[in-house]
C-alpha positions as CSV (number, residue, x, y, z in Angstrom):
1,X,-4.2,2.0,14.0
2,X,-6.7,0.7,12.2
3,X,-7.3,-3.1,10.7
4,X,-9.2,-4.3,7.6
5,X,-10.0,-7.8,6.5
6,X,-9.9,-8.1,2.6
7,X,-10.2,-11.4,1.1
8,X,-9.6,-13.0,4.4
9,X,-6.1,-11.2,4.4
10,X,-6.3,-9.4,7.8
11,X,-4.1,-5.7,7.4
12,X,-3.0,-3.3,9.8
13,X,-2.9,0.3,8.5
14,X,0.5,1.6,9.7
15,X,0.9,4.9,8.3
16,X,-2.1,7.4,6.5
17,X,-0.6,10.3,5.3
18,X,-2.9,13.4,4.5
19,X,-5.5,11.1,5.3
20,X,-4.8,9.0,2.1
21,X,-6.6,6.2,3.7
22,X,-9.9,5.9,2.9
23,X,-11.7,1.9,3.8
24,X,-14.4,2.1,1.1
25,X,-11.6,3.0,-2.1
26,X,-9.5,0.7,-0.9
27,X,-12.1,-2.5,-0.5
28,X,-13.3,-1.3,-3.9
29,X,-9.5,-1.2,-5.6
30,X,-8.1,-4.4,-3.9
31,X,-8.4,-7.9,-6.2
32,X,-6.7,-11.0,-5.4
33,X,-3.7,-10.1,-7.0
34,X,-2.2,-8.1,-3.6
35,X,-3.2,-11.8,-2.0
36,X,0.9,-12.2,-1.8
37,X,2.0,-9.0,-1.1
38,X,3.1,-8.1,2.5
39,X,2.2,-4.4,2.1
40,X,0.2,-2.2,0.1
41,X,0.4,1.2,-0.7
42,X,-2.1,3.6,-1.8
43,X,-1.4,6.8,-3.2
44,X,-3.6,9.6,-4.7
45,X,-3.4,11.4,-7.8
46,X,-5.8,13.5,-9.6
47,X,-8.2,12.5,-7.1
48,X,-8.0,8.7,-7.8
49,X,-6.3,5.8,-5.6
50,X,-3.4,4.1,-7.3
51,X,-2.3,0.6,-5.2
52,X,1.0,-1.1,-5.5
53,X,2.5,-4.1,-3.3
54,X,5.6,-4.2,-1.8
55,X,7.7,-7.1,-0.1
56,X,9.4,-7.4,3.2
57,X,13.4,-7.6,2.7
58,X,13.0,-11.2,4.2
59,X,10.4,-12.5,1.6
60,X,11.9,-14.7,-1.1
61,X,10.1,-12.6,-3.8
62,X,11.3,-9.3,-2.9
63,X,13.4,-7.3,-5.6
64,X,14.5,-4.1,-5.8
65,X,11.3,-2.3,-7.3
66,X,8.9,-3.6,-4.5
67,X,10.9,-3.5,-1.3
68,X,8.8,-1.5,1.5
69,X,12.2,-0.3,2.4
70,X,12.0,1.5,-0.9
71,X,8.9,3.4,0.1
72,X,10.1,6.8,-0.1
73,X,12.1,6.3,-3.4
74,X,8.8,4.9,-4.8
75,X,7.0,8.2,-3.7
76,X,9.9,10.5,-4.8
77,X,10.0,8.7,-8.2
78,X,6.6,7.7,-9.1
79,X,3.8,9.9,-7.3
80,X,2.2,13.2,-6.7
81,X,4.2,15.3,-5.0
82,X,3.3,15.3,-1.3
83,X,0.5,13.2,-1.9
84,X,-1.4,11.9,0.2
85,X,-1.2,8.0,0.7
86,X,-1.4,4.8,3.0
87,X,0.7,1.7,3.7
88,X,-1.6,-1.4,4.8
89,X,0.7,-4.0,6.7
90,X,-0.5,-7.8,6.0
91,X,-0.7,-9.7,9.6
């Protein structure tokens, strides 16, 4: 898959749905507030990208709201339908 550096916060893209990846948005859209995060996802709607972070279950900061294991509940509940989207893995 493929691998980004952003803010010296090396990523692995592990899933690109429909092509929702896209290197340029994404460098654009990140600040240094997904520094902490373990994952970000980015999801499409009306032709813009939308990022949120979500924990790993282990992380002492994970809730509820922003467990990756939540993914699909996160897409059901608060995106486009079948839109397209990404999750970016920090290494």
């Amino acid at each position: 898959m493929n691998k980004i550096v952003l803010e010296n916060n090396e990523y692995e893209i592990i899933k690109d749905y429909k092509n929702g990846y896209n290197k340029e948005e994404l460098e654009e859209k990140y600040t240094d507030y997904f520094n902490d995060f373990d994952y970000i996802v980015g999801d499409w709607a009306y032709g813009k990208l939308r990022l949120k972070g979500f924990f790993d279950k282990k992380n002492k900061k994970c809730k509820e709201f922003n467990n990756i294991e939540n993914l699909s509940s996160y897409l059901k509940e608060n995106c486009a339908f079948d839109c397209s989207y990404f999750v970016a893995k920090r290494k």
